[in-house]
N, C-alpha and C positions, 0 to 999 in steps of 0.2 A: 504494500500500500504506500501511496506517494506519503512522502512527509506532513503533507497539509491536508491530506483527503478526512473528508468527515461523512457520514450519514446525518441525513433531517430526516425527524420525524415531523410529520404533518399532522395535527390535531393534538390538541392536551388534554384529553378524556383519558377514561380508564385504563383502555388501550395501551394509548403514545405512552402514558406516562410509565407502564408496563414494559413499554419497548424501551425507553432510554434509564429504566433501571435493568433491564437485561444487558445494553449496551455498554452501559458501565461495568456494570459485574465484569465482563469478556474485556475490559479496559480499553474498548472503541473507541474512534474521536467521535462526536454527535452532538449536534445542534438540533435546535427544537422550534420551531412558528407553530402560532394557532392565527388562525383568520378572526377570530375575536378579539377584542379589545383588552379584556379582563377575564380568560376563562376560567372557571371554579379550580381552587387548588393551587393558583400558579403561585401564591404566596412561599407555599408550603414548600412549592416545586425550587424558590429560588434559594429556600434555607438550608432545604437538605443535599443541591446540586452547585454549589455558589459558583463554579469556574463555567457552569451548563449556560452557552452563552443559547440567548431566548429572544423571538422577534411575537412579535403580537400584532392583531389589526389588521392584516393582510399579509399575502405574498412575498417573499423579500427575491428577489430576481436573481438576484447577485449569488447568492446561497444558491437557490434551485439551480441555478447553470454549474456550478464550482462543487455542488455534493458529488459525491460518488456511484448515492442511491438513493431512493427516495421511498421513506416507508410511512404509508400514509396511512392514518387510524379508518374506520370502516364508515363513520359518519362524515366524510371529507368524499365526492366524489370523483372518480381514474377521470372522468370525460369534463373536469374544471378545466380551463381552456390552460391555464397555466401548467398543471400536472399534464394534461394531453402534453402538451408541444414538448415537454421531456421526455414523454415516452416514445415521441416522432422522431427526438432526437437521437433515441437509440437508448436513453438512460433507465438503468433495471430501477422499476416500480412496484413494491412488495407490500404485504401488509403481515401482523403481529403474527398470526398462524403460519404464514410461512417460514416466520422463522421460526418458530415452535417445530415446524415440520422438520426442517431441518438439521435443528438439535436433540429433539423426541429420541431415547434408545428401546423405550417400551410400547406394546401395543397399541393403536388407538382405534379409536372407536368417535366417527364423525357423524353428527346428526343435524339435519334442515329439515324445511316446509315451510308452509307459510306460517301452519298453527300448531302448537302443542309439543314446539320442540321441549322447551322448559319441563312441562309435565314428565316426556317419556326420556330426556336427559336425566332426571333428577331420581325416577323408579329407576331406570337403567344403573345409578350410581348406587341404589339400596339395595339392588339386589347383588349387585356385585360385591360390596361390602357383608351382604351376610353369604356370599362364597367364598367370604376370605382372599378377594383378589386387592386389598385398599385398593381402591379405584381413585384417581385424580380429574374432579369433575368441576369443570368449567369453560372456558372461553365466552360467548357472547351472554351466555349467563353466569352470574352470580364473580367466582375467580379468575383474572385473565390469564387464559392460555400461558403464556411466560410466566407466568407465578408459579404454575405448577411443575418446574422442572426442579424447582428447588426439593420437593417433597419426594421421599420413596416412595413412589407410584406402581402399582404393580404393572396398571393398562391405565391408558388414559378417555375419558371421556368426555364428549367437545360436544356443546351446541354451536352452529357454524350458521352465521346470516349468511345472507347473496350477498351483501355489503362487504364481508371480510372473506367469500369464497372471492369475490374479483380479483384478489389479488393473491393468492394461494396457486401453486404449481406442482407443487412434488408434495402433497398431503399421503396420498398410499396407505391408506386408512386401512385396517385390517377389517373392519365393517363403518361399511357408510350407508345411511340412508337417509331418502327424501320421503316425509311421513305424507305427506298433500301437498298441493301447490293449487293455489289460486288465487284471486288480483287482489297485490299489496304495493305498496313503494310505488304507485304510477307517477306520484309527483319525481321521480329520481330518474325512471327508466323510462325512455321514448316510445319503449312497444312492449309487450306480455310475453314475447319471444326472448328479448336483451335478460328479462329476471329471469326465465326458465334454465336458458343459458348457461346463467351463473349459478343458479342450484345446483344443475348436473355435474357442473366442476366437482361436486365433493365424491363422484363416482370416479375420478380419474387414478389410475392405480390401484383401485382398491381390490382385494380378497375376496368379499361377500358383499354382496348388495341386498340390502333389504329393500322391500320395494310394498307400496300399497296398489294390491292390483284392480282396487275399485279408479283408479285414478292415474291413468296409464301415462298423465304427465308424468310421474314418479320414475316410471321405469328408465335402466338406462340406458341410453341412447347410441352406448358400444356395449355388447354384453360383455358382462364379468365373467371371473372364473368359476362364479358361484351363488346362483342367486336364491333367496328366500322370498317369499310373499306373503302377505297379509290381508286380510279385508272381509266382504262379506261375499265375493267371487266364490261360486262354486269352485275352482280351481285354485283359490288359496291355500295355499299350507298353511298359514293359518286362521281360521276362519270362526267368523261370526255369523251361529244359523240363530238371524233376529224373529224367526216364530218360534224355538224352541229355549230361547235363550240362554242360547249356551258356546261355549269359546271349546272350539276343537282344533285339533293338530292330527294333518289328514288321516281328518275320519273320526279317530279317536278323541273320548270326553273330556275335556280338562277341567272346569268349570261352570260352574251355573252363574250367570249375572250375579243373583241374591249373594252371591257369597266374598262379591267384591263392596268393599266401602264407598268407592265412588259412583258416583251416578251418570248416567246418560251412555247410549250407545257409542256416541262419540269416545266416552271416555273408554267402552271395550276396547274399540280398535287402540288407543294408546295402551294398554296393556298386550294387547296381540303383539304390537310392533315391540315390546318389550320383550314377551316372550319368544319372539322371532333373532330378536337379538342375542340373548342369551344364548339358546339355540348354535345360533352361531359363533358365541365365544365359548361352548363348551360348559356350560356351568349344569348345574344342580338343578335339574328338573323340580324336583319337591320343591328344594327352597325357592326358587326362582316361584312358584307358584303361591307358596306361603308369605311370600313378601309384596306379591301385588295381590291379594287380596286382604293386608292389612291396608295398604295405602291411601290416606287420606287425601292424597290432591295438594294444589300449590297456594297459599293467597293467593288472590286476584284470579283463579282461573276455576271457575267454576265450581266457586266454593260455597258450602250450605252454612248459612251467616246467622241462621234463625229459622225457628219454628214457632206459630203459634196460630190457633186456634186453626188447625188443621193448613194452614199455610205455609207455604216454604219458601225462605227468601234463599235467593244465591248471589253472589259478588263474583263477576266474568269480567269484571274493568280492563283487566289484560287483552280481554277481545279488540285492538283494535283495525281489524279489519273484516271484511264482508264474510269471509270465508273463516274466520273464526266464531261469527254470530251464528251463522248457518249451522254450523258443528252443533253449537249450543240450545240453539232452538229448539233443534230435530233432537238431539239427547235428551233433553231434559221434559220438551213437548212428549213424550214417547214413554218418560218413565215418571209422568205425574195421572193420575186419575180427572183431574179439572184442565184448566185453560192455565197461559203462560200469561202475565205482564208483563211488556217489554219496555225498557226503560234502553232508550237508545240517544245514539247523536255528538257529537262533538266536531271534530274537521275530518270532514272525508276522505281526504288525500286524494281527489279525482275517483273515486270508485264507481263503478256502478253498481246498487243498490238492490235492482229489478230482481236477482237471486232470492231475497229473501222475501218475496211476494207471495211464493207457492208456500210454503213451510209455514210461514203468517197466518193466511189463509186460514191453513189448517188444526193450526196450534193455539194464536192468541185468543185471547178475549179483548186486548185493546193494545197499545203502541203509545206509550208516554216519548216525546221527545223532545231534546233541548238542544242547545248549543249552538254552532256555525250554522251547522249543514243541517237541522230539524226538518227545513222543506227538501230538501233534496230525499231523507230518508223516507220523509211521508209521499215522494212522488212513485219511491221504490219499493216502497210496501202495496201501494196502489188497489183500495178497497177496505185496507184494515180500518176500522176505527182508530184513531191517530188524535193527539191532544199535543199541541205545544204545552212545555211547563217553561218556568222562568230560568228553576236553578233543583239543585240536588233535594233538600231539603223538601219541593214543591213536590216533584216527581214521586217521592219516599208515600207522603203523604195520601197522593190522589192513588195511588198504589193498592195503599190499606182499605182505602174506603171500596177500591172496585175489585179487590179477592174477596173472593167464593172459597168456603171449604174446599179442599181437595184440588185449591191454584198452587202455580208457586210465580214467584216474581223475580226477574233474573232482567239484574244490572248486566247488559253485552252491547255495548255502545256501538261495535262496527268502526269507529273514529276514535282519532286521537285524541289526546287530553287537551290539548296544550291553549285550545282559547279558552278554559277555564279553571283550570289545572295545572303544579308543577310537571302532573307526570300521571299515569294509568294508576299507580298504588297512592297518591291524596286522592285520586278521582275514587277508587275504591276505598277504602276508607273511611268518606266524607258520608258514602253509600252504607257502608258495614254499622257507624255508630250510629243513623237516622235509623235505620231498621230496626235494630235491636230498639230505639226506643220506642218506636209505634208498636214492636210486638213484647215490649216488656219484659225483654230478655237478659 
C-alpha cells in the first residue's frame, strides 16, 4: 500500500462506524465523511478516534479521488452521482459485509426478503444456541457484522438488506436465503427488477439455498449445489397443509399450529424457513422443533400486546411495507374467530397499496388511518370502510369502541414512521402503552 493510501468510509451509522473500528483494529489508514451535518455519535466518534481525521455535510472530492476504496455504509446509495463516477473510474466500492466476508473463518448463514428477516434471523440464532453451535447473530439487525468477529463464533448468522447485499461479492454463505420479496425501497431503486437483483446477490456462492417456493421470486436465479424449499407448495419440502394445520417435512408430521406460540400463518412459514434451515446446517431435529415452538416472536413484529374482553390487540409497527401488512393481515385474519382493525399509514415510500384490497375485503371490519399517505392507503384498500384519525392515541381509541368479541386489532402500518415518529419501535410503542390502557392491562 502506497505510503499515503487511506480507505473512506461513507456514512457514520452503525455500520461505518463498525467498519473504521474494524479498520483500526487491522491498523488501516481511514478516513470517514457523513453527508450530514451532525450525524448521531460523531461526538463520541471524535473522542475515542482523535487522529480519525472526519469531513461532514457533504462529499469531500479530494478524499473520494485520493482513497484507495470506498466502503460505503448500506443507507448511503452505489448510484449517488459522486460514489457512481468512482466506481466509473474503476475504484473498488464495498460495503461492511464484504469485509466481514472476507475475514469470516467460520460458517455462515445469510438471510433476506422483504419481510420477516428479523423474526426467522433471530429463531434461527435460538435454535442454534440450544444445539450448542454459539451462533454469532447479527448484521442489518441488532450486532454489526464486524462486531462479531471479535467473538468465538461457532457459525455465523446474518440478516442481509439489498442495501448492504449491493455491495457484497464473495459472501459464499454456507446457506442463504431469500424468505419473500415484494415492493419495498421504491423511493431508492428505479425498477422492482434493480431490488430483486440485489436480493439474489446473497445466493452467489453459496452451499444450500433455501428458497420459498410459494414465491418463485425467491428462487435462485443460477441453481445451487443444493437446494431446500419451503411454503404451502404441494412440492415443498417443507410444507404448510393450511386445512389441516399442520407443518410437514415431505410428507411426514412435525407439528400442529396449536402447538407453536406465535400466531398467524405467516408466522408458520417463518418457522418452516427455520426449520429448512436447520435442516441444512445439520442440527437436532427434536430440538430444532422444541425451540420454535417455545418462540414468542420479536417487538414490533406481530406481537400480542393485550387481551381483553375477548379482544386481541397486536403491535406489527415493524411492518413497514405493503408486503409485510399483507403477511399480517392474512395471519392473523385466519387465526382470529371475528374481524381485524387495521390501524394503518405513515409514508408510503411510492408503494402500491391495491394488494391489500382482497385480504381487506375479507378480513376487516374497518381501516383506521393516519399519517402522510392515509389517502393513498384508503385509495388501496378500495371498499373497506376507512376512517382518517388524527394521531396514535385517536386511532387506539376508535379501535376499542369498534371491536366485537372474538376481533383483534393489529397496528401494521405498511409505511414508514418517520412523518410522525423517530422510528417503527416509538411508533410501536406509543401503540403498545395506549392499548394496554383502553384494555386495562
Amino acid at each position: 500500500m502506497p505510503k499515503d493510501a487511506f480507505d473512506l468510509v461513507i456514512g457514520l451509522g452503525l455500520s461505518g462506524r463498525s467498519v473504521i473500528r474494524y479498520l483500526a483494529e487491522q491498523g488501516m489508514a481511514v478516513r470517514a465523511l457523513d453527508t450530514r451535518a451532525e450525524p448521531a455519535g460523531i461526538d463520541h466518534l471524535r473522542l475515542q478516534y482523535p487522529k480519525l481525521k472526519l469531513h461532514t455535510g457533504g462529499f469531500k472530492k479530494s478524499w473520494m479521488q485520493r482513497s484507495q476504496r470506498l466502503i460505503v455504509s448500506p443507507g448511503v446509495a452505489v448510484s449517488t452521482p459522486a460514489i457512481a463516477e468512482q466506481i466509473a473510474a474503476g475504484k473498488e466500492v464495498i460495503g461492511d459485509i464484504e469485509l466481514f466476508a472476507r475475514a469470516a473463518s467460520r460458517p455462515l448463514v445469510g438471510i433476506t426478503g422483504s419481510n420477516a428477516k428479523s423474526t426467522v434471523v433471530t429463531l434461527l440464532g435460538e435454535v442454534a444456541q440450544a444445539c450448542g453451535k454459539q451462533p454469532g447473530v447479527g448484521g442489518n439487525l441488532g450486532t454489526p457484522a464486524l462486531d462479531l468477529l471479535g467473538l468465538d463464533a461457532g457459525l455465523y448468522i446474518l440478516e442481509l438488506s439489498s442495501f448492504q447485499l449491493e455491495t457484497t461479492y464473495s459472501l459464499n454463505a454456507q446457506v442463504a436465503s431469500i424468505l419473500n420479496v415484494s415492493q419495498d425501497h421504491l423511493d431508492r431503486y428505479s425498477k422492482f427488477s434493480d431490488y430483486l437483483a440485489a436480493k439474489q446477490r446473497i445466493y452467489d456462492g453459496c452451499q444450500v439455498a433455501v428458497w420459498n417456493r410459494d414465491d418463485l421470486a425467491t428462487r435462485p436465479q443460477a441453481p445451487a449445489p443444493r437446494e431446500i424449499t419451503f411454503g404451502t407448495h404441494p412440492q415443498a419440502d417443507y410444507r404448510l397443509d393450511p386445512q389441516r394445520h399442520e407443518l410437514l417435512h415431505n410428507g411426514e408430521r412435525l407439528l400442529h399450529l396449536d402447538e407453536l406460540t406465535l400466531t398467524g400463518h405467516h408466522n408458520a412459514m417463518n418457522v418452516l424457513a427455520v426449520l429448512a434451515m436447520s435442516h441444512a446446517l445439520g442440527f437436532d431435529r427434536d430440538t430444532a422443533l422444541a425451540t420454535v415452538k417455545g418462540f414468542a416472536g420479536l417487538p414490533h413484529r406481530c406481537q400480542k400486546i393485550a387481551e381483553a374482553g375477548d379482544v386481541r390487540w397486536f403491535n406489527d409497527s415493524k411492518a413497514t411495507n405493503v408486503g409485510a401488512t399483507l403477511a399480517a393481515l392474512t395471519g392473523i385474519g385466519e387465526a382470529v374467530h371475528g374481524k381485524v382493525i387495521l390501524i394503518a399509514g405513515g409514508q408510503g415510500k411510492g408503494q402500491d397499496f391495491s394488494p391489500l384490497a382482497e385480504p381487506a375485503r375479507q378480513y376487516l371490519r374497518a381501516a383506521l388511518l393516519l399519517g402522510e399517505d392515509a389517502d393513498k392507503v384508503a385509495d388501496g384498500l378500495n371498499g373497506v370502510p376507512c376512517e382518517r384519525v388524527a394521531d396514535m392515541a385517536t386511532a387506539v381509541k376508535r379501535a376499542a369502541q369498534l371491536a366485537r368479541p372474538g376481533d383483534a386489532v393489529l397496528l401494521s402500518p405498511a409505511c414508514a414512521s418517520f412523518d410522525m415518529y423517530s422510528g417503527y419501535a416509538e411508533r410501536g410503542d406509543d401503540f403498545t402503552a395506549r392499548a394496554r390502557e383502553v384494555s386495562h392491562v
